[in-house]
LUMDOVEX-477190 format. One record per atom (N, C-alpha, C): residue number from 1; residue in three letters; chain; x, y, z. Coordinates in pm, whole numbers. Each point is the difference from the previous one (the first is absolute). Layout:
# LUMDOVEX-477190
<atom NUM,"ALA","A",<X,Y,Z>>
...
//
This chain:
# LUMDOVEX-477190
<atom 1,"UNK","A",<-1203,-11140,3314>>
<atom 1,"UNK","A",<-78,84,-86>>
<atom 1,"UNK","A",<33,145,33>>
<atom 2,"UNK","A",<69,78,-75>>
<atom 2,"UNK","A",<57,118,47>>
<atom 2,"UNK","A",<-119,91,-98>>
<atom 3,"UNK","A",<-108,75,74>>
<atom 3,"UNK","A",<-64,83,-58>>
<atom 3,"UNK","A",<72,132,10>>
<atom 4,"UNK","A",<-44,92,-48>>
<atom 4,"UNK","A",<46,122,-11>>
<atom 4,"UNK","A",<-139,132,2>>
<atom 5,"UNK","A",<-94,-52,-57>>
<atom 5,"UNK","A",<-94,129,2>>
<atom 5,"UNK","A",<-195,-59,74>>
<atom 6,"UNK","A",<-5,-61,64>>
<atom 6,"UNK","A",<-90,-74,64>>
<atom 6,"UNK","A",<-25,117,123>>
<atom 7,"UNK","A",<-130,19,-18>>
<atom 7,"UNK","A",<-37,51,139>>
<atom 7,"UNK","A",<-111,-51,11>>
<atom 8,"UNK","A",<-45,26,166>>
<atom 8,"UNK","A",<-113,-45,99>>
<atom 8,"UNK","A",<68,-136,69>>
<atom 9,"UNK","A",<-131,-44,85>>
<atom 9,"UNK","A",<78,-79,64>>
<atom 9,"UNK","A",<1,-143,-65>>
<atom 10,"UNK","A",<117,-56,-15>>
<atom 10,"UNK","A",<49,-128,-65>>
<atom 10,"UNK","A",<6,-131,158>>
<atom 11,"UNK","A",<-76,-106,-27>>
<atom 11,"UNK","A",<-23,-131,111>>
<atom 11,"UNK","A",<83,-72,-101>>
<atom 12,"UNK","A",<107,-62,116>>
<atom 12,"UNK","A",<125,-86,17>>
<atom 12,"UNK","A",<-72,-107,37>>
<atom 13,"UNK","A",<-47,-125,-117>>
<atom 13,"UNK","A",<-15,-103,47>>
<atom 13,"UNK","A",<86,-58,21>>
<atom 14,"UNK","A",<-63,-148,70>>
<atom 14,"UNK","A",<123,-127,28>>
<atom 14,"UNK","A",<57,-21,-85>>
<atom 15,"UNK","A",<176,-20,33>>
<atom 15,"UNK","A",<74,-41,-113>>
<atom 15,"UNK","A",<6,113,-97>>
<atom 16,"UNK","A",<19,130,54>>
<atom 16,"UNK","A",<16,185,-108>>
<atom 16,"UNK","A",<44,19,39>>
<atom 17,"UNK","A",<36,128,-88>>
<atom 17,"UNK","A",<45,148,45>>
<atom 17,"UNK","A",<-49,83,-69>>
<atom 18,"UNK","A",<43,141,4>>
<atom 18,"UNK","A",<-9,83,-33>>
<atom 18,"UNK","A",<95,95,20>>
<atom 19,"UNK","A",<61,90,-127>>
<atom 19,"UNK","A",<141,80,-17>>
<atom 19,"UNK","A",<-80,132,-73>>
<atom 20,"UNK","A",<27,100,118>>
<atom 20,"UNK","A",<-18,149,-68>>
<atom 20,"UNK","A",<43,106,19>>
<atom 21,"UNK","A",<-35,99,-87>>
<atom 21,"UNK","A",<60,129,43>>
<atom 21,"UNK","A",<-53,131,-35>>
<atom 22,"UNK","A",<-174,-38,-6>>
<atom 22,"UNK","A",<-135,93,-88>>
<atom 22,"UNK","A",<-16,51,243>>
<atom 23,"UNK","A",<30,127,-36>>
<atom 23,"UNK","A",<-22,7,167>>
<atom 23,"UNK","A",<-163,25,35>>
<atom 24,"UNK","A",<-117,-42,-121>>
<atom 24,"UNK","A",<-90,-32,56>>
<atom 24,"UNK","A",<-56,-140,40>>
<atom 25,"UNK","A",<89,-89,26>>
<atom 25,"UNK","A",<-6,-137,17>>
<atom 25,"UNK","A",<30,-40,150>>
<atom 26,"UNK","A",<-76,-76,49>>
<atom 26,"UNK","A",<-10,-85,138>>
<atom 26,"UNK","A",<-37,-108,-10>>
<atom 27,"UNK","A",<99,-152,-12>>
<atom 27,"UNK","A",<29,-89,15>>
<atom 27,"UNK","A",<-33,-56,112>>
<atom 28,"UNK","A",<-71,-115,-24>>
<atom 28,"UNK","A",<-75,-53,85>>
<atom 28,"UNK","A",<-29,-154,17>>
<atom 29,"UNK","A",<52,-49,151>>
<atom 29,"UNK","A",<23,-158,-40>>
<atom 29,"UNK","A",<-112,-57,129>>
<atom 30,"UNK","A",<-104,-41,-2>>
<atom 30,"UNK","A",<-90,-51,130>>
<atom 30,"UNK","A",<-4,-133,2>>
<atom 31,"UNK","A",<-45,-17,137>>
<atom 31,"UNK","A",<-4,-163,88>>
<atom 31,"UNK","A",<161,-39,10>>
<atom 32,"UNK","A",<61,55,63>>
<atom 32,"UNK","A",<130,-41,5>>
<atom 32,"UNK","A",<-5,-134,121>>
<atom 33,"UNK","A",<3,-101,-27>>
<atom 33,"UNK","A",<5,-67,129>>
<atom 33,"UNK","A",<179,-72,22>>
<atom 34,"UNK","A",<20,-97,-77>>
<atom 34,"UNK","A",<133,-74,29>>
<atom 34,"UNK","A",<108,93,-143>>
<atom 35,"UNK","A",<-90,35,-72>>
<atom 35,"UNK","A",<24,97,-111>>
<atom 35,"UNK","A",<84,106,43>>
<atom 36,"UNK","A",<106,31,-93>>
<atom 36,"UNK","A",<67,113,65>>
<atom 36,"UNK","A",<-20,136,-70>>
<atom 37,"UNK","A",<-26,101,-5>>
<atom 37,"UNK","A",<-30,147,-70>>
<atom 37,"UNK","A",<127,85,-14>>
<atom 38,"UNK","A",<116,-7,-114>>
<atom 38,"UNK","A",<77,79,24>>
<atom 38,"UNK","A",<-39,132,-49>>
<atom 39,"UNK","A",<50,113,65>>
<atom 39,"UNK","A",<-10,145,-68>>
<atom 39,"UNK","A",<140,53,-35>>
<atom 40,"UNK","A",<21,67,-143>>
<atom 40,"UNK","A",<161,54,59>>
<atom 40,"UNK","A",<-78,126,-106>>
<atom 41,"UNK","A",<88,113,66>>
<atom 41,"UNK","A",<-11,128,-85>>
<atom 41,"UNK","A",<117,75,11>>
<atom 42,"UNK","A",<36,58,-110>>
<atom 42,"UNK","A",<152,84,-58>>
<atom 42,"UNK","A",<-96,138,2>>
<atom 43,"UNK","A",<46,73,157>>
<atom 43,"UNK","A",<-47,112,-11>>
<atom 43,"UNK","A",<73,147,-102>>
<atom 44,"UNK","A",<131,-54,-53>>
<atom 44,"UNK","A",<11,136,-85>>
<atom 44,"UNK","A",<-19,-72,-167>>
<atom 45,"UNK","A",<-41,-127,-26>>
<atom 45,"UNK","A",<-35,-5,-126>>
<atom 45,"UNK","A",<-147,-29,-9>>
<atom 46,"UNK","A",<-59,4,125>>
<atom 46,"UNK","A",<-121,18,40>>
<atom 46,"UNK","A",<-89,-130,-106>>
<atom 47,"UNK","A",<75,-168,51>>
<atom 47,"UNK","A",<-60,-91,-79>>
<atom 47,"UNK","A",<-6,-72,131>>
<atom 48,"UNK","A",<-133,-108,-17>>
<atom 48,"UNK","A",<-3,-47,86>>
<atom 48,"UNK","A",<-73,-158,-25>>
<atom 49,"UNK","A",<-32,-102,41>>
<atom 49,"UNK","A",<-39,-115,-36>>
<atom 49,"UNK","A",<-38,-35,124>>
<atom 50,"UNK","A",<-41,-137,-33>>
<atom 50,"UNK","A",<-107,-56,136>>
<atom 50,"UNK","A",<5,-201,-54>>
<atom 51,"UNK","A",<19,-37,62>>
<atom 51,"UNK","A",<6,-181,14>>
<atom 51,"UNK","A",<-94,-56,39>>
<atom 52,"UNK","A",<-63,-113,-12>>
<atom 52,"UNK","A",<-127,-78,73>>
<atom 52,"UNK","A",<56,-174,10>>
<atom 53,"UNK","A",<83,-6,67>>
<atom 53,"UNK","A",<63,-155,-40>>
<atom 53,"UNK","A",<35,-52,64>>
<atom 54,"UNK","A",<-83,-136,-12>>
<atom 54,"UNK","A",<-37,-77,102>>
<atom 54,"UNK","A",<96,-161,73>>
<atom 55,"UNK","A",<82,-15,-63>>
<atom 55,"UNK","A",<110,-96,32>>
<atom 55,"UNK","A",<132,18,26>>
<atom 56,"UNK","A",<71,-30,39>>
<atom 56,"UNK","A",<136,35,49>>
<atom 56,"UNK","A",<129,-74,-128>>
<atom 57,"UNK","A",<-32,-99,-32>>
<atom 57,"UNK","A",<138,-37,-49>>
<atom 57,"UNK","A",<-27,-87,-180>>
<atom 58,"UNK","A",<5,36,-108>>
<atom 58,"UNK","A",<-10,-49,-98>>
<atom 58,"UNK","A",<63,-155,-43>>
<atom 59,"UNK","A",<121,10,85>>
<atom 59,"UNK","A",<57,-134,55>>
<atom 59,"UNK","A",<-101,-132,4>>
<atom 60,"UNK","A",<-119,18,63>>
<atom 60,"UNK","A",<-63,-87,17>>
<atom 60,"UNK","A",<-104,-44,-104>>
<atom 61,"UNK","A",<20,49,-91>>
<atom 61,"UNK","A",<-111,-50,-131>>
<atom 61,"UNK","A",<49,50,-114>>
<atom 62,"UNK","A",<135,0,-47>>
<atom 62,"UNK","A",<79,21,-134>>
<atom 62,"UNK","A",<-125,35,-94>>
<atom 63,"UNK","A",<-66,-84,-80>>
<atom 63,"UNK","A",<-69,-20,-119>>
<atom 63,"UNK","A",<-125,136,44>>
<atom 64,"UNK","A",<-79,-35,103>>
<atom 64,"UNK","A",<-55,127,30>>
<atom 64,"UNK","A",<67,92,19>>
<atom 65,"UNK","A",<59,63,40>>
<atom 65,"UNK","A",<67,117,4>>
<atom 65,"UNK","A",<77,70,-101>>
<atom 66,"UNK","A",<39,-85,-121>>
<atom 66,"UNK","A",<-1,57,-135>>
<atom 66,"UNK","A",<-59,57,-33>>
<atom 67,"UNK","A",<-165,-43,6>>
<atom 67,"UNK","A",<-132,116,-77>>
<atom 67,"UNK","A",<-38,100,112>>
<atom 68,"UNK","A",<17,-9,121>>
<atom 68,"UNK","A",<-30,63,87>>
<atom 68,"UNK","A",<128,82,87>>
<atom 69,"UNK","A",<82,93,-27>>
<atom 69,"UNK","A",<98,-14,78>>
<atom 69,"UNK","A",<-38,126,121>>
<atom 70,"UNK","A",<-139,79,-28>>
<atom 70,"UNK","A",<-17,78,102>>
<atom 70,"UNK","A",<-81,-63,105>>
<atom 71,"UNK","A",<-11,-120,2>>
<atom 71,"UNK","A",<-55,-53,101>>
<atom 71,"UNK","A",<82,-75,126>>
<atom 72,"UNK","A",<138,59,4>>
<atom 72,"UNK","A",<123,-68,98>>
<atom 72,"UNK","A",<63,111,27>>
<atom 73,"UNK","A",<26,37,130>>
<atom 73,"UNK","A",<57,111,21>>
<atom 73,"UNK","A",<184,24,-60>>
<atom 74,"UNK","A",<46,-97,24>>
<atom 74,"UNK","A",<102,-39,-66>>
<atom 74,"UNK","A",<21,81,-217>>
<atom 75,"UNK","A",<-70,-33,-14>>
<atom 75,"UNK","A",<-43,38,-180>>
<atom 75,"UNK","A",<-103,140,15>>
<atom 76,"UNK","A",<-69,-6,106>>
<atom 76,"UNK","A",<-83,165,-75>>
<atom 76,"UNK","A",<69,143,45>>
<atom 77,"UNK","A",<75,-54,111>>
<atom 77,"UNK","A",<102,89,66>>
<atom 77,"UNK","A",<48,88,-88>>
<atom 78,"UNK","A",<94,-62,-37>>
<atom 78,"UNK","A",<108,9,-110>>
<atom 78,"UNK","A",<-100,74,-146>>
<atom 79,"UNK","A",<-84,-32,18>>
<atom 79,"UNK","A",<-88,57,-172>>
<atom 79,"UNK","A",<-62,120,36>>
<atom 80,"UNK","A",<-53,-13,138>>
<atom 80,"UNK","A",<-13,155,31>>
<atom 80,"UNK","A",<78,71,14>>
<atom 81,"UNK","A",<148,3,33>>
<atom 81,"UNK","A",<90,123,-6>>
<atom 81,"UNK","A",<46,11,-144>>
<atom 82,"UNK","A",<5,-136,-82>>
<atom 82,"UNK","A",<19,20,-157>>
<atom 82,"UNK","A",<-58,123,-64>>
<atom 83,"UNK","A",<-168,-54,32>>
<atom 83,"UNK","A",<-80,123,-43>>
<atom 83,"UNK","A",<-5,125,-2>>
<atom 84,"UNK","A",<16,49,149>>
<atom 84,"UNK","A",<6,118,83>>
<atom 84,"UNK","A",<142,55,-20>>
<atom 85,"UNK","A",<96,-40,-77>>
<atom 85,"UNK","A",<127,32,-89>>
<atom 85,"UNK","A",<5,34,-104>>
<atom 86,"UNK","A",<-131,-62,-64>>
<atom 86,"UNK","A",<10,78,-184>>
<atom 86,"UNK","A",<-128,106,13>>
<atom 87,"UNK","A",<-22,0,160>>
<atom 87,"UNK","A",<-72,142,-26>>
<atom 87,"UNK","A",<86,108,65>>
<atom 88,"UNK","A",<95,-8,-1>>
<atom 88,"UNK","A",<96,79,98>>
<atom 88,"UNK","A",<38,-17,127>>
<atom 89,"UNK","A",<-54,-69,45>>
<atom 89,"UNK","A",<77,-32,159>>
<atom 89,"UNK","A",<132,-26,35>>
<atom 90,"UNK","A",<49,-6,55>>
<atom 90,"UNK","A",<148,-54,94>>
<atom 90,"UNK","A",<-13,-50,147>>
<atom 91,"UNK","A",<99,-133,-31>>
<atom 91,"UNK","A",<-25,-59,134>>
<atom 91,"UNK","A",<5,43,112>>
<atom 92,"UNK","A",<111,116,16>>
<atom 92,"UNK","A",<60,78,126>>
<atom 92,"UNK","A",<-157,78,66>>
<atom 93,"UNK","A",<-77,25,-79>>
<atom 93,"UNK","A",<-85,127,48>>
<atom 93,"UNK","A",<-149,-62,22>>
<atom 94,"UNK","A",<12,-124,-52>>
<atom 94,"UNK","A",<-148,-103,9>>
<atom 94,"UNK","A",<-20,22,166>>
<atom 95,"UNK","A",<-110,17,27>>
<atom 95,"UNK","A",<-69,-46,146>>
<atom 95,"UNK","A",<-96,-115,-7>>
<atom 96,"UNK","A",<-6,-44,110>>
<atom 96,"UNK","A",<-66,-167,-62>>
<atom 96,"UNK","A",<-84,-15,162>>
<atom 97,"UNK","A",<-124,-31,-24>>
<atom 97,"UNK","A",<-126,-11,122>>
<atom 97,"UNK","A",<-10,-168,-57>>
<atom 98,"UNK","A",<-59,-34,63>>
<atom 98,"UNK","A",<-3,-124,26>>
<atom 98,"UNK","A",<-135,-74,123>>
<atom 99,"UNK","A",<-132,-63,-57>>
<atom 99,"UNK","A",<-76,-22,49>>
<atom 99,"UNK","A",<-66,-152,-10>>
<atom 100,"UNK","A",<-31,-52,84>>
<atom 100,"UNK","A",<-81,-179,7>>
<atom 100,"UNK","A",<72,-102,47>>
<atom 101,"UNK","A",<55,-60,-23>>
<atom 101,"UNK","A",<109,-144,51>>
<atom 101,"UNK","A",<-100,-48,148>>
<atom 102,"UNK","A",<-136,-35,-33>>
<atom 102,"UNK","A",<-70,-38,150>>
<atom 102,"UNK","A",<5,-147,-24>>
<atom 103,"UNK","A",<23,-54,152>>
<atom 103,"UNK","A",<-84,-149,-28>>
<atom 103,"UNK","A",<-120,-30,6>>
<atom 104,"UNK","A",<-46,-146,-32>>
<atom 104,"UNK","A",<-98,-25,64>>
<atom 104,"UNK","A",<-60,-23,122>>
<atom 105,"UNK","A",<87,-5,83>>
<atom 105,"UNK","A",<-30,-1,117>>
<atom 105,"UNK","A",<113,-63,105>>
<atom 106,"UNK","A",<-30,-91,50>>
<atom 106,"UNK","A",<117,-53,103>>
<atom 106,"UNK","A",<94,-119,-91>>
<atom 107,"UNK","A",<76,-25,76>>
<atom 107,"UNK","A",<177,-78,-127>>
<atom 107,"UNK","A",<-125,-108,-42>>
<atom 108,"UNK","A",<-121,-78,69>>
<atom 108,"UNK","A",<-26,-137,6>>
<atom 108,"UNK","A",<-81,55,-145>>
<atom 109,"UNK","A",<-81,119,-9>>
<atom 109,"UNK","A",<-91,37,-119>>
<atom 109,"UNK","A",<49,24,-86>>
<atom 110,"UNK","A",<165,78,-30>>
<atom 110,"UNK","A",<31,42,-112>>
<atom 110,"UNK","A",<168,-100,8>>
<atom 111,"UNK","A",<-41,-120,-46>>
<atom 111,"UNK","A",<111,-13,-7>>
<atom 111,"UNK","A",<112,-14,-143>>
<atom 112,"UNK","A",<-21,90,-100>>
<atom 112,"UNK","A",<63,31,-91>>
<atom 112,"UNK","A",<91,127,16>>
<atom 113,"UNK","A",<-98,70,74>>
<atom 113,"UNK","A",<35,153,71>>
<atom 113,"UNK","A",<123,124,-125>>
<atom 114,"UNK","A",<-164,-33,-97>>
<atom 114,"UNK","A",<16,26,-136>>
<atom 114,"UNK","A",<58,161,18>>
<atom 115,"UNK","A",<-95,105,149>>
<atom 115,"UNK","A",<18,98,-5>>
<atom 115,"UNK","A",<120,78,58>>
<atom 116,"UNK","A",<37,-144,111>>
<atom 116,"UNK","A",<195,43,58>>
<atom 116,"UNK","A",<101,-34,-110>>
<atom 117,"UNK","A",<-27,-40,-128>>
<atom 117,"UNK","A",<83,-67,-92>>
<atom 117,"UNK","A",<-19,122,-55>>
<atom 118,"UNK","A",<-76,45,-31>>
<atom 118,"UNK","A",<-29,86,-101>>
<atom 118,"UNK","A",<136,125,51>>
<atom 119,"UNK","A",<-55,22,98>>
<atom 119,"UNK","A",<92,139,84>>
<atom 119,"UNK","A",<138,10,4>>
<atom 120,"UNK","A",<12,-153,22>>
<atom 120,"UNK","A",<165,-65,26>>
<atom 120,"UNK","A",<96,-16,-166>>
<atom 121,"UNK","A",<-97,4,-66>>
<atom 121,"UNK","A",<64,20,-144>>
<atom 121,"UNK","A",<18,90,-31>>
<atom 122,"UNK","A",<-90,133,12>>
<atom 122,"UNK","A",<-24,56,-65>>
<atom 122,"UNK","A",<112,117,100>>
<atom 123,"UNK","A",<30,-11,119>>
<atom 123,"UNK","A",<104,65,88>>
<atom 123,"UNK","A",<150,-15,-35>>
<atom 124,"UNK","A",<11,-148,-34>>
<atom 124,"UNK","A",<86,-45,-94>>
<atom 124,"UNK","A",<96,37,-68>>
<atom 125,"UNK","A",<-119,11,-157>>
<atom 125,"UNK","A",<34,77,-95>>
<atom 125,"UNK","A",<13,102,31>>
<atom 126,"UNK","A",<-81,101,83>>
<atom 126,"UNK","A",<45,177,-35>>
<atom 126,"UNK","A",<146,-40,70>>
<atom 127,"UNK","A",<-14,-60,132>>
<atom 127,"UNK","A",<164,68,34>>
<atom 127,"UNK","A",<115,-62,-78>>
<atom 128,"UNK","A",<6,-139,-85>>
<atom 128,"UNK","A",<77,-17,-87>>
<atom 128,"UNK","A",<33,101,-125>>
<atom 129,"UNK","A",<-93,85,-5>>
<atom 129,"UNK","A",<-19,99,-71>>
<atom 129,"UNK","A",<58,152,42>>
<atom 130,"UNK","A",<9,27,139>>
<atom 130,"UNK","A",<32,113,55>>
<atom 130,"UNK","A",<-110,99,13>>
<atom 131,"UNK","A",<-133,-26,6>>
<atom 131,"UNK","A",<-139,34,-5>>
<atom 131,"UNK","A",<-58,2,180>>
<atom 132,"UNK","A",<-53,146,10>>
<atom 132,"UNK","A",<-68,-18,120>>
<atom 132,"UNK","A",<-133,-10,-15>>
<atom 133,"UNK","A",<-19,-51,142>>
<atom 133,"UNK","A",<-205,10,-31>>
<atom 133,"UNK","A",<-37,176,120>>
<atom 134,"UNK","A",<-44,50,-92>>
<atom 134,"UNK","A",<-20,141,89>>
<atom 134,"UNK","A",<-179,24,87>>
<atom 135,"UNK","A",<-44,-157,-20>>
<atom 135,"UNK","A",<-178,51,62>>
<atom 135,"UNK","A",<-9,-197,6>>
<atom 136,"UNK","A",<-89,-53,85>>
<atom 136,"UNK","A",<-61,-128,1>>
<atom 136,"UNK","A",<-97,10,107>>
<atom 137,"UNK","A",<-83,-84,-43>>
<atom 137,"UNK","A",<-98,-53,82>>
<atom 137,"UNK","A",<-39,-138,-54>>
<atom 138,"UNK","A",<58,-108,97>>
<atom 138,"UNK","A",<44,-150,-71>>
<atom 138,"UNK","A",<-71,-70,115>>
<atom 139,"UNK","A",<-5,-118,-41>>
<atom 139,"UNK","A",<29,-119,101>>
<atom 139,"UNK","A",<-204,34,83>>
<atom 140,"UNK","A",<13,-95,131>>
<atom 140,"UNK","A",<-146,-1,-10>>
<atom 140,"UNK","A",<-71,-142,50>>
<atom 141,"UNK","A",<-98,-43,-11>>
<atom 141,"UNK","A",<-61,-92,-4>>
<atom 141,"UNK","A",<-154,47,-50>>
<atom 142,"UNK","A",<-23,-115,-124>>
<atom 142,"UNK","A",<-102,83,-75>>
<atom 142,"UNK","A",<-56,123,-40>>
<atom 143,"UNK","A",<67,78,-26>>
<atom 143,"UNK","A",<16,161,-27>>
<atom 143,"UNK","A",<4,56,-116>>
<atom 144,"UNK","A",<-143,48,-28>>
<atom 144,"UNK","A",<35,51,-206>>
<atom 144,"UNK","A",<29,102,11>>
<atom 145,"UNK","A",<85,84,-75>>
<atom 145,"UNK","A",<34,129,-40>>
<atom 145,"UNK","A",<-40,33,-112>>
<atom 146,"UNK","A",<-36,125,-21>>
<atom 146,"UNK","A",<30,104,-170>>
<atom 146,"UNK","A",<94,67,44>>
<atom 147,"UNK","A",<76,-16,-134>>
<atom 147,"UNK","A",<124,136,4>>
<atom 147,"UNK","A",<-27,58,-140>>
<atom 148,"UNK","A",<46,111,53>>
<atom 148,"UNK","A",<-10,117,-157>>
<atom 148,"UNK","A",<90,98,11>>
<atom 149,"UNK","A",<32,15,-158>>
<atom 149,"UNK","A",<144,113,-17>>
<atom 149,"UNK","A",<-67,119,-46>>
<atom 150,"UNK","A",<-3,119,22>>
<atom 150,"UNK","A",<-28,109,-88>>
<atom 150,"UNK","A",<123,19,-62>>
<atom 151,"UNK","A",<-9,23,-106>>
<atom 151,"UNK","A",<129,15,-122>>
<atom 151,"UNK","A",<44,138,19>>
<atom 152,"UNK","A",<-103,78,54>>
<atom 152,"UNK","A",<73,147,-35>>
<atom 152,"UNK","A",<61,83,132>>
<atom 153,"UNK","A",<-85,-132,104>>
<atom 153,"UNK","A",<140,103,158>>
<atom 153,"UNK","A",<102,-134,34>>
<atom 154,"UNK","A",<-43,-94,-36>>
<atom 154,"UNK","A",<80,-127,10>>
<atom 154,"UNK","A",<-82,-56,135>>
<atom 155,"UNK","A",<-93,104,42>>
<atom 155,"UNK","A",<-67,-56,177>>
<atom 155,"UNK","A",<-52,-195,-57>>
<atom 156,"UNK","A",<7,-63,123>>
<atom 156,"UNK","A",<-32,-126,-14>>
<atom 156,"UNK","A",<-109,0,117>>
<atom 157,"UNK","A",<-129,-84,-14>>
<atom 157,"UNK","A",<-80,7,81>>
<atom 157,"UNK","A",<-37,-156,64>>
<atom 158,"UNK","A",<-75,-50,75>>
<atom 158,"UNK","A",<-31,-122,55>>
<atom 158,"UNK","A",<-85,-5,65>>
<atom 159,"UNK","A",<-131,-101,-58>>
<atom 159,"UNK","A",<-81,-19,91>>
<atom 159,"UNK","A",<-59,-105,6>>
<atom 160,"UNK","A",<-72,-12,177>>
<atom 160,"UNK","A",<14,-143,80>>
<atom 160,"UNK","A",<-126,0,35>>
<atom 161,"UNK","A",<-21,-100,8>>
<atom 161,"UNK","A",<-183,2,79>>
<atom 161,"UNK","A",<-4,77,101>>
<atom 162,"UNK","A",<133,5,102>>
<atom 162,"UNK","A",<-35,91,125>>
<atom 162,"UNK","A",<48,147,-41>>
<atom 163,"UNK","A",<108,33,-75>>
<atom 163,"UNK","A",<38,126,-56>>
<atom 163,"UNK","A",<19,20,-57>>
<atom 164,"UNK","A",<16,155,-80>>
<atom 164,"UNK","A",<17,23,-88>>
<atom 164,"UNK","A",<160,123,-19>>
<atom 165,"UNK","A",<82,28,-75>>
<atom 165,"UNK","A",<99,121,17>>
<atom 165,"UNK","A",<131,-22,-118>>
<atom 166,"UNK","A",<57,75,19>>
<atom 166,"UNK","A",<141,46,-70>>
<atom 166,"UNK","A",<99,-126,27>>
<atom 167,"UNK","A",<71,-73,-26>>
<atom 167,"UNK","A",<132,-89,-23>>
<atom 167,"UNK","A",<89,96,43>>
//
């Protein structure tokens, strides 16, 4: 969804995004647990987007992942830099934060370990891509995050039950 004139703050539910470039906008994705939060912002076309997506590989449920493709990191990846391209961006200058991939707890509790899959894909793709990650706060055991983009300094923020600060 590539907006263009949206301001205030916009919530990145499960399975969203959000694509902008109104620099009164702060993008906003909460309860990050196995969920991963991407941020990327093009500081000289000053667009920026935000991810909330919660599975790692579309691979694993074809038919769902047709109607849903921002719900696999694999498929929303790719639709968020789509987006953040027909608002002017370029790949070279994207910065990309990156927040959640927690488990549930020890290998015996999480054993899907939906939130190391998530990370391991999604590391993947950028470097098959030639993409760095320039901010994270990942990984964990039971650990929710909010992350949020301000659109107009590109700052990315994060916060944890125990803290709060800058990416």
């Amino acid at each position: 969804m590539a907006t263009a004139r949206l301001t205030g703050e916009r919530i990145v539910g499960v399975g969203a995004m959000c694509v902008s470039n109104a620099p009164g906008d702060r993008l906003v994705a909460h309860a990050l647990g196995s969920c991963l939060g991407v941020a990327v912002f093009d500081p000289v076309a000053r667009v920026g987007g935000l991810l909330h997506v919660p599975l790692p590989s579309s691979v694993d449920d074809r038919d769902r992942s047709r109607g849903r493709p921002l719900e696999y990191v694999d498929t929303a990846v790719p639709a968020l830099f789509r987006d953040c391209y027909k608002l002017g961006a370029t790949k070279g200058r994207l910065r990309v934060a990156v927040a959640g991939g927690a488990s549930a707890g020890d290998a015996s509790a999480d054993g899907f370990q939906i939130g190391k899959r998530n990370l391991i894909m999604l590391r993947k793709l950028l470097w098959k891509n030639g993409v760095l990650i320039h901010a994270h706060d990942v990984g964990g055991e039971r650990v929710w995050r909010t992350i949020s983009l301000d659109v107009a300094s590109g700052r990315v923020w994060l916060k944890m039950p125990d803290r709060e600060g800058e990416l």
